[in-house]
C-alpha positions as CSV (number, residue, x, y, z in Angstrom):
1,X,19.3,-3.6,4.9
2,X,18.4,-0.6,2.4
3,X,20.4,0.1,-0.5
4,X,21.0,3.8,-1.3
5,X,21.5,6.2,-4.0
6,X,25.9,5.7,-2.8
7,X,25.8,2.3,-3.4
8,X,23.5,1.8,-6.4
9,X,26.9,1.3,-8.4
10,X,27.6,-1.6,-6.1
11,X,24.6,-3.8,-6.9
12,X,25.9,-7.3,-8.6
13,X,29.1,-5.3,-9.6
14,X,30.9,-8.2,-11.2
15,X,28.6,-9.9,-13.5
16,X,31.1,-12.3,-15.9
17,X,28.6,-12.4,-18.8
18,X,28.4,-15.6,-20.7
19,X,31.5,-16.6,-23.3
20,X,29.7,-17.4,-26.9
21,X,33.4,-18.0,-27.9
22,X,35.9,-16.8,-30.1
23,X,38.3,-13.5,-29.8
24,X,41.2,-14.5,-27.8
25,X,40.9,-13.9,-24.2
26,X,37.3,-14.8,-23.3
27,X,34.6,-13.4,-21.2
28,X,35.1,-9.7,-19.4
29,X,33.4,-8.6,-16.0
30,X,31.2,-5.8,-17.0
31,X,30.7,-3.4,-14.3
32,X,27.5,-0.3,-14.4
33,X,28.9,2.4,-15.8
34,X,26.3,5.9,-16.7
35,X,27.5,5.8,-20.1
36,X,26.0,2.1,-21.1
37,X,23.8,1.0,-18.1
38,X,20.2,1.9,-17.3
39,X,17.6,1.7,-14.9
40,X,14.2,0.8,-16.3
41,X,11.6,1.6,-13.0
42,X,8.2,-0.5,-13.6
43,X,5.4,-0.9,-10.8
44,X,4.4,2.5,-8.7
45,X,2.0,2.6,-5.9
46,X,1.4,5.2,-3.3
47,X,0.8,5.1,0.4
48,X,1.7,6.3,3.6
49,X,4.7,4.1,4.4
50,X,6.3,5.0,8.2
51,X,3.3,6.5,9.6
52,X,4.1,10.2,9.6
53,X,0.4,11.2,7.8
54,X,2.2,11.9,4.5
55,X,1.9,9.9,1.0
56,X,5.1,8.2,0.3
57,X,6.2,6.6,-3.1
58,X,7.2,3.0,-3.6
59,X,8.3,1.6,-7.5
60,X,9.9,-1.7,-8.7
61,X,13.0,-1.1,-10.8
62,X,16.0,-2.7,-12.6
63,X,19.3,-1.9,-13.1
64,X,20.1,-3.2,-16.7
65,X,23.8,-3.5,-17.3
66,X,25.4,-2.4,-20.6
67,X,28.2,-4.3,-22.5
68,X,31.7,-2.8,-22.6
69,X,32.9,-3.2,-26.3
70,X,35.0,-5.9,-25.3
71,X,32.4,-7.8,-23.8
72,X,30.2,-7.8,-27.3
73,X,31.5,-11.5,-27.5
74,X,29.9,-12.8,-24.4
75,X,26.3,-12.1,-25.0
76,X,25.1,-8.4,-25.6
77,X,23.5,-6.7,-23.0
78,X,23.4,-8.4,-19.1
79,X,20.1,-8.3,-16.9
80,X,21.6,-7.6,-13.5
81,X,19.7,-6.5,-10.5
82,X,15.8,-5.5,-9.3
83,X,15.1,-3.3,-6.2
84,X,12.3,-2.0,-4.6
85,X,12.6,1.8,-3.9
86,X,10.7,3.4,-1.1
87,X,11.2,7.4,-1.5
88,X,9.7,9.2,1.7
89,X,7.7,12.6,1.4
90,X,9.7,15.6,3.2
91,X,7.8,16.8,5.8
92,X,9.4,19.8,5.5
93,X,8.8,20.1,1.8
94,X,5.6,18.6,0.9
95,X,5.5,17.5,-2.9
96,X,9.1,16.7,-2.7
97,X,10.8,13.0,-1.7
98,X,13.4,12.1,0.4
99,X,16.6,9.8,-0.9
100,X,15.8,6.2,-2.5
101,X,16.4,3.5,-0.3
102,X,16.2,0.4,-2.4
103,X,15.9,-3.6,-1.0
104,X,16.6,-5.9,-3.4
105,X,14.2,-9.1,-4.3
106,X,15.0,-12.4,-3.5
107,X,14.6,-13.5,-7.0
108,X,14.0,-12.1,-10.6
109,X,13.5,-8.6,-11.4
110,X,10.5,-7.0,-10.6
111,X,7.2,-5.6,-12.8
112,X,3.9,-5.1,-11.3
113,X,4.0,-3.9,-7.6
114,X,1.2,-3.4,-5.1
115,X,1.1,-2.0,-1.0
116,X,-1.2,-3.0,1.3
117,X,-1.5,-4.0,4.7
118,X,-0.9,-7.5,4.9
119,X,-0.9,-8.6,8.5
120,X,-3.0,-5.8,10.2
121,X,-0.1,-3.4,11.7
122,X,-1.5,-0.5,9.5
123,X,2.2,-0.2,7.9
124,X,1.1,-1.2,4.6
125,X,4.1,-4.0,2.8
126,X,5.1,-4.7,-0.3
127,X,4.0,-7.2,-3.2
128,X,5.9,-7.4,-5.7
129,X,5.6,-9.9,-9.4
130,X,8.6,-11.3,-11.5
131,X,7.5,-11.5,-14.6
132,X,9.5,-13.6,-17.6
133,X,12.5,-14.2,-15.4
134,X,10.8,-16.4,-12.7
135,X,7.4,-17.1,-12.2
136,X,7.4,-15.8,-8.4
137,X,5.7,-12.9,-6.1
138,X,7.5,-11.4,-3.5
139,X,6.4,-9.8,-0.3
140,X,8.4,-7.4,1.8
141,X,7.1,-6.9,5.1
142,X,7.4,-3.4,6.7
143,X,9.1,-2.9,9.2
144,X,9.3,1.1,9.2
145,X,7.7,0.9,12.9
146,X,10.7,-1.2,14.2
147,X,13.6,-0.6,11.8
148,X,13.2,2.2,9.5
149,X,13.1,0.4,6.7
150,X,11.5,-2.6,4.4
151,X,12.6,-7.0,5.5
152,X,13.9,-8.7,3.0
153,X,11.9,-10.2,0.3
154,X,10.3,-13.3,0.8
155,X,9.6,-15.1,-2.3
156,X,6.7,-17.8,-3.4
157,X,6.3,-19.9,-6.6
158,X,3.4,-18.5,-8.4
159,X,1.3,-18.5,-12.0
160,X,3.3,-18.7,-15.0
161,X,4.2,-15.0,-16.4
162,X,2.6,-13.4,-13.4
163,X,1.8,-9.8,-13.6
164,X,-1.6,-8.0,-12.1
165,X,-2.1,-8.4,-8.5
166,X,-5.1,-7.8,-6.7
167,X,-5.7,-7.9,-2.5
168,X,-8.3,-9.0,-0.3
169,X,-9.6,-11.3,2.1
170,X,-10.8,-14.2,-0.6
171,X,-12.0,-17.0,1.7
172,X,-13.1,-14.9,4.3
173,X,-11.1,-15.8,6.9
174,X,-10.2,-12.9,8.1
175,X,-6.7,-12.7,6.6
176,X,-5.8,-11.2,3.6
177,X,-4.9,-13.0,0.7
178,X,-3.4,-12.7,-3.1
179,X,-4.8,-12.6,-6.4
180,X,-1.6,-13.0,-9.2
181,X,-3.3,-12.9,-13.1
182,X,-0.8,-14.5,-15.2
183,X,-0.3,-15.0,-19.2
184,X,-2.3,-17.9,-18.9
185,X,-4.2,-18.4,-15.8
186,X,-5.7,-16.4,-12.7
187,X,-5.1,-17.9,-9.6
188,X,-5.2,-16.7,-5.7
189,X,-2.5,-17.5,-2.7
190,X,-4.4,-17.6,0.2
191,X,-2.4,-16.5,3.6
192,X,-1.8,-18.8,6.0
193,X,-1.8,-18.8,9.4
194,X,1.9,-18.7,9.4
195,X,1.8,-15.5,7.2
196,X,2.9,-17.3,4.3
197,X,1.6,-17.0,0.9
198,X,3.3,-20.5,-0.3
199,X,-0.1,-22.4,-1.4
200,X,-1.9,-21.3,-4.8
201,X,-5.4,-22.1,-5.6
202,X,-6.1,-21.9,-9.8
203,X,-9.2,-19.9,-10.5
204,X,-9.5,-20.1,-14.0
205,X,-7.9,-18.7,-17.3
206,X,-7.1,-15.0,-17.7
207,X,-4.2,-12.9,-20.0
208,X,-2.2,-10.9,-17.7
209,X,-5.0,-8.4,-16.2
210,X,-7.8,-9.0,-13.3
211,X,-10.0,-6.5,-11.2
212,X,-11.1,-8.1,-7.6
213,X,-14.2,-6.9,-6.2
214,X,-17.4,-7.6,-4.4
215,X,-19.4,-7.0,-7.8
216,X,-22.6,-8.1,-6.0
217,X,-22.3,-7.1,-2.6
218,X,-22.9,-9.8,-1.1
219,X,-19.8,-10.0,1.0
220,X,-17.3,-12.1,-1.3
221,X,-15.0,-11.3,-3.6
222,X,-15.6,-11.9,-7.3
223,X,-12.5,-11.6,-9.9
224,X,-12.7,-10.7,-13.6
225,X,-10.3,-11.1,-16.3
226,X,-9.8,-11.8,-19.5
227,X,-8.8,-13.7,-22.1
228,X,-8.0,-13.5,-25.9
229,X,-8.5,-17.0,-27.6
230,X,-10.8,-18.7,-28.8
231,X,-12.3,-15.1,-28.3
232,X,-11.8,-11.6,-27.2
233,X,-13.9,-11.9,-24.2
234,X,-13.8,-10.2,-20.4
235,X,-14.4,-13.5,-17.9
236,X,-16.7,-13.0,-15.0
237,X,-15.7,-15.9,-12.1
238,X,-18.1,-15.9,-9.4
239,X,-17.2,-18.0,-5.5
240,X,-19.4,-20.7,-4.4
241,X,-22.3,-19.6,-2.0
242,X,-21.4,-20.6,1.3
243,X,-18.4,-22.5,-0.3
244,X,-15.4,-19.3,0.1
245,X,-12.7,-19.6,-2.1
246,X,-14.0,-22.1,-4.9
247,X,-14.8,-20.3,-7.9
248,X,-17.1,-20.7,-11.0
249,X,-16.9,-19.3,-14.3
250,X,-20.1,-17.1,-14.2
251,X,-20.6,-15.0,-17.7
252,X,-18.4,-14.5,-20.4
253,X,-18.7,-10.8,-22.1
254,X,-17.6,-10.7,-25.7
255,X,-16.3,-7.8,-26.5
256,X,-14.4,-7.9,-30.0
257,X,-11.1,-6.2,-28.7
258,X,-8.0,-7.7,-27.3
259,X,-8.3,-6.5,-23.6
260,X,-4.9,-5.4,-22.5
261,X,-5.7,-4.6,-19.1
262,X,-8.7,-3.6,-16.4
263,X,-9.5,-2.3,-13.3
264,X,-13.2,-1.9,-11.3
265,X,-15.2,1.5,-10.0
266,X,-18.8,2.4,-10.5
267,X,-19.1,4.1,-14.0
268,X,-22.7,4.4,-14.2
269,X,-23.1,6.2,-10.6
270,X,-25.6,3.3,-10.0
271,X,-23.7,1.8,-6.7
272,X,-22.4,-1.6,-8.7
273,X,-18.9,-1.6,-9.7
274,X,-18.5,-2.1,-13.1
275,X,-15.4,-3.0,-15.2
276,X,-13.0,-0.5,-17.2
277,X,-10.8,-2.7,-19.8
278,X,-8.4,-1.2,-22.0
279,X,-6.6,-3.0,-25.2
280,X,-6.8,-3.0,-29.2
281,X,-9.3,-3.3,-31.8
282,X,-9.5,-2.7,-35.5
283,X,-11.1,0.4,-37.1
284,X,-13.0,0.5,-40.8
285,X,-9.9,0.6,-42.4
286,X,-8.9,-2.2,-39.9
287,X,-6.0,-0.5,-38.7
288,X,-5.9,-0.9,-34.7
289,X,-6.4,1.5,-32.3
290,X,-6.0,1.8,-28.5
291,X,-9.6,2.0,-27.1
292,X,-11.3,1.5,-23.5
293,X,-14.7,0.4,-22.9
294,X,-17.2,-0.1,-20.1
295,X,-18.1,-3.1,-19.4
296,X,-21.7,-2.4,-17.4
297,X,-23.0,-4.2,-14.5
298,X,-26.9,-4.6,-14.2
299,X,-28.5,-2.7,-10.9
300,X,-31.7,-4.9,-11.9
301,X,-29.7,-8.2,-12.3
302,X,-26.4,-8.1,-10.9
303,X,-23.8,-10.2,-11.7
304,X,-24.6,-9.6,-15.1
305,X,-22.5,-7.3,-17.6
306,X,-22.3,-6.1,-21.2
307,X,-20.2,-3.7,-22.8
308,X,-21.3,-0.2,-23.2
309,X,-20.7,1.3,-26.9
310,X,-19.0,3.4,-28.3
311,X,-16.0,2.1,-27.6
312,X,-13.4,5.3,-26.7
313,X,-10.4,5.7,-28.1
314,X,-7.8,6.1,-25.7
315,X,-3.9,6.7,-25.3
316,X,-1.5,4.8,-27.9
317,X,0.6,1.7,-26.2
318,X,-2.0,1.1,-23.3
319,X,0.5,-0.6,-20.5
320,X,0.1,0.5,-17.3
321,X,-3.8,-0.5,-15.5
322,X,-6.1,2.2,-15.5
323,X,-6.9,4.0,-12.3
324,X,-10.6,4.7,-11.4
325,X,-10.6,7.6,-8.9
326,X,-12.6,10.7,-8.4
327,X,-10.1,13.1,-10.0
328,X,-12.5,16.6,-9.9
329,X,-14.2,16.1,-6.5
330,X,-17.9,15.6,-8.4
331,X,-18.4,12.7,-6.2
332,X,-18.5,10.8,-9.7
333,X,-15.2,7.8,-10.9
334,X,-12.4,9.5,-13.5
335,X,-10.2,7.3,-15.3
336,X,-7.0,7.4,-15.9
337,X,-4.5,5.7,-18.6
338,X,-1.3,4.7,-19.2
339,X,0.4,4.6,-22.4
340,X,2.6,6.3,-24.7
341,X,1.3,9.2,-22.3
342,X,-0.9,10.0,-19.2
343,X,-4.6,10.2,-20.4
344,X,-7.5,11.4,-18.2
345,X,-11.2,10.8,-18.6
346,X,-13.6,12.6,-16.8
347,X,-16.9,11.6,-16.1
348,X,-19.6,14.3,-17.1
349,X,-22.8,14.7,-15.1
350,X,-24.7,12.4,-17.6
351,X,-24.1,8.8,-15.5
352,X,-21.5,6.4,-17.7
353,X,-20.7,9.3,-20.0
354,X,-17.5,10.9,-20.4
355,X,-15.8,13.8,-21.6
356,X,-13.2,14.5,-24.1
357,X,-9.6,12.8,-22.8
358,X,-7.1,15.1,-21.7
359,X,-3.7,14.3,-22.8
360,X,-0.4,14.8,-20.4
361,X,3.0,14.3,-22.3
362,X,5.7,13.2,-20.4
363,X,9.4,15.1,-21.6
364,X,11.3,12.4,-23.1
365,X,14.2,10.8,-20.9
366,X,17.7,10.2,-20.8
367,X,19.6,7.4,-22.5
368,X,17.9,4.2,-22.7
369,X,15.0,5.2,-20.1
370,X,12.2,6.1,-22.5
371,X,9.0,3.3,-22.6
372,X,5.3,3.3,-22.5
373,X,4.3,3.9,-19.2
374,X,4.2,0.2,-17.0
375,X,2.8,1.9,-13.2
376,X,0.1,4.6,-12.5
377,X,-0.9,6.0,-8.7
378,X,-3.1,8.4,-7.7
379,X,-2.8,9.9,-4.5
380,X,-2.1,13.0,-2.6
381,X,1.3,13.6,-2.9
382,X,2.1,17.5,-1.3
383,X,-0.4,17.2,1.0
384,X,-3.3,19.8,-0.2
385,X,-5.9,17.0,-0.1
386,X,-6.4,16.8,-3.9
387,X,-5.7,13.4,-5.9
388,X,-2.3,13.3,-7.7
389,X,-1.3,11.0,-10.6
390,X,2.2,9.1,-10.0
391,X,3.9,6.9,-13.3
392,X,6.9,5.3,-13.9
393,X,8.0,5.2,-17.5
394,X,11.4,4.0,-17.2
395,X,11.4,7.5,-15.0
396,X,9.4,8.3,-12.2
397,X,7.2,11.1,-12.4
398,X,4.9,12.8,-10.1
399,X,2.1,15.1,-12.0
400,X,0.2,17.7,-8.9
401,X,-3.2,18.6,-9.5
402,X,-3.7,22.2,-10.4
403,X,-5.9,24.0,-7.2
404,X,-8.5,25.7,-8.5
405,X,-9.0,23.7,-11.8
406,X,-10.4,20.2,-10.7
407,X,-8.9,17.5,-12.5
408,X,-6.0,19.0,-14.4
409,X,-2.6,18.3,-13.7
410,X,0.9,20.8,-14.0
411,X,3.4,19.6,-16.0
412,X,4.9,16.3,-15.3
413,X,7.8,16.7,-12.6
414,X,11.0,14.2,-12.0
415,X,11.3,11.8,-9.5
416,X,13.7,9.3,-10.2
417,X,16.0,9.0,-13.2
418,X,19.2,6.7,-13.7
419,X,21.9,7.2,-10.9
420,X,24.9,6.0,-11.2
């Protein structure tokens, strides 16, 4: 059953914290309170999700408990719960959302969150990651069509520190399966017959980021990732022909920066997807800097990449994946970045070039709430066919493209906040 905004107070109201001793009189329950609780919201996606035409918002969240002074002794702050929260469009006022309805996870709280349409009903569900407290993905099935609402969380063991997620039919048969990147390894849960995601498959190595895609069109899936020792390097694994689902470590592309996180889109406007990869490198004074680079894919040789220079600088505390999307409606891939703030690249008309960034600020939040940015969407979100930008922060935002002025964005406007 949903959880709404009335009984948000109610989730895992009694937590006894754990004694550490001393003080006379023990451990106290600690109940949320608005004064020293918080909710920190964390993957965002966007997607039509009961079938009414309009783009509804989904984001991962948790509700961090505070310590009453009296409970100082038994630990400092609690981790409580993690929800999923579906917020509907209003048909009757587009750009706006309806109430949260949140579903709690089986296990963990929540990070990186994806929707897609799992089992074929066009409803898409819910994948969800647990990363640091459990090394799990969940999937909520939707149910909209039936219930109104999300099932509950079903949860499957997974990498360790699992965090980017990517979709798609891996072994070609015909179902669609997961691809979990964790701190260490890449690996993809292929669905069973069942519906289940409960067997893993172990790719290769990676650190935390991945972007699936049929690189060479040739009909399978190919993953890359990345991986920071013995050097910064974006990893290239490649399936087996005529072998689905057993991979090979194609190319390794050096790159000299610590690649935070990546996505895939065709920079170049040559008809291969390419890589974007976002993360850290030194400067001539060898101070670091954010920075973003494109990481090419040869139309004469596919398969084969190298990185594109100059580097470009990008937003400070890169954290959320970047989005490639045509922003301006040039028929050419934007991309956007998540950070200390929203930052938008758009392409120019000179193929793999872009302009100078474009910078959106986000106001700074209540108690507790401000972070770098952890989820980005873009979608329509009021229903005037242009591409909106969607980002949780430890807030959830919504930022509407401006008509008239192709790929700028009004200010940022509030979505979701703490509610007690």
């Amino acid at each position: 059953m949903a959880i709404h905004r009335s009984a948000i107070a109610l989730l895992g109201a009694a937590i006894v914290a754990g004694c550490s001793g001393g003080g006379g009189g023990g451990c106290v329950i600690v109940n949320p309170t608005p004064d020293l609780d918080f909710m920190i919201f964390k993957g965002i996606d966007a997607a039509d999700m009961d079938g009414d035409g309009l783009t509804d918002l989904v984001y991962s969240s948790r509700l961090v408990y505070g310590t009453d002074p009296a409970a100082k002794e038994c630990g400092g702050i609690v981790p409580a719960d993690g929800s999923v929260t579906v917020r509907l469009q209003d048909m009757s006022n587009p750009g706006t959302f309806l109430e949260p309805m949140r579903f709690p996870v089986a296990t963990g709280l929540p990070n990186a969150l994806e929707l897609a349409d799992l089992n074929g009903d066009a409803f898409p569900d819910v994948i969800v990651t647990n990363r640091f407290e459990s090394d799990r993905l969940q999937v909520f099935g939707n149910a909209w069509q039936t219930t109104g609402e999300l099932g509950s969380a079903v949860a499957y063991p997974t990498v360790f520190e699992p965090h980017r997620i990517g979709v798609g039919d891996v072994n070609l048969d015909g179902r669609i399966d997961l691809v979990i990147a964790g701190s260490e390894n890449v690996v993809w849960h292929p669905r069973q017959p069942t519906g289940g995601y409960d067997q893993r498959n172990t790719i290769g190595d990676a650190f935390s980021t991945l972007a699936l895609a049929d690189f060479d069109a040739d009909g399978v899936l190919e993953v890359a990732t990345s991986v920071s020792d013995p050097k910064d390097s974006v990893l290239i694994y490649d399936q087996e022909p005529g072998n689905p689902g057993v991979f090979n470590l194609l190319q390794t592309v050096l790159t000299n920066s610590t690649s935070w996180t990546m996505n895939a889109g065709d920079l170049n406007e040559d008809g291969w997807p390419d890589i974007v990869a976002a993360g850290i490198e030194a400067d001539n004074q060898f101070d670091l800097e954010d920075v973003w680079y494109r990481v090419l894919q040869s139309s004469q040789a596919p398969l084969a990449f190298a990185v594109r220079l100059p580097r470009l600088k990008a937003s400070n505390n890169l954290t959320a994946a970047p989005i490639v999307a045509d922003l301006n409606g040039d028929q050419r891939e934007d991309v956007v970045f998540g950070g200390g703030e929203i930052t938008v690249f758009l392409q120019t008309a000179t193929p793999g070039e872009f302009g100078q960034p474009t910078v959106y600020r986000l106001p700074p939040g209540q108690l507790f709430t401000k972070r770098g940015i952890d989820g980005l969407a873009v979608a329509d979100l009021n229903g005037d066919v242009l591409p909106d930008i969607a980002t949780s922060n430890g807030e959830v935002f919504a930022l509407f493209q401006n008509p008239g002025s192709p790929g700028t964005f009004g200010d940022p406007v509030l979505v979701s906040t703490f509610e007690p």
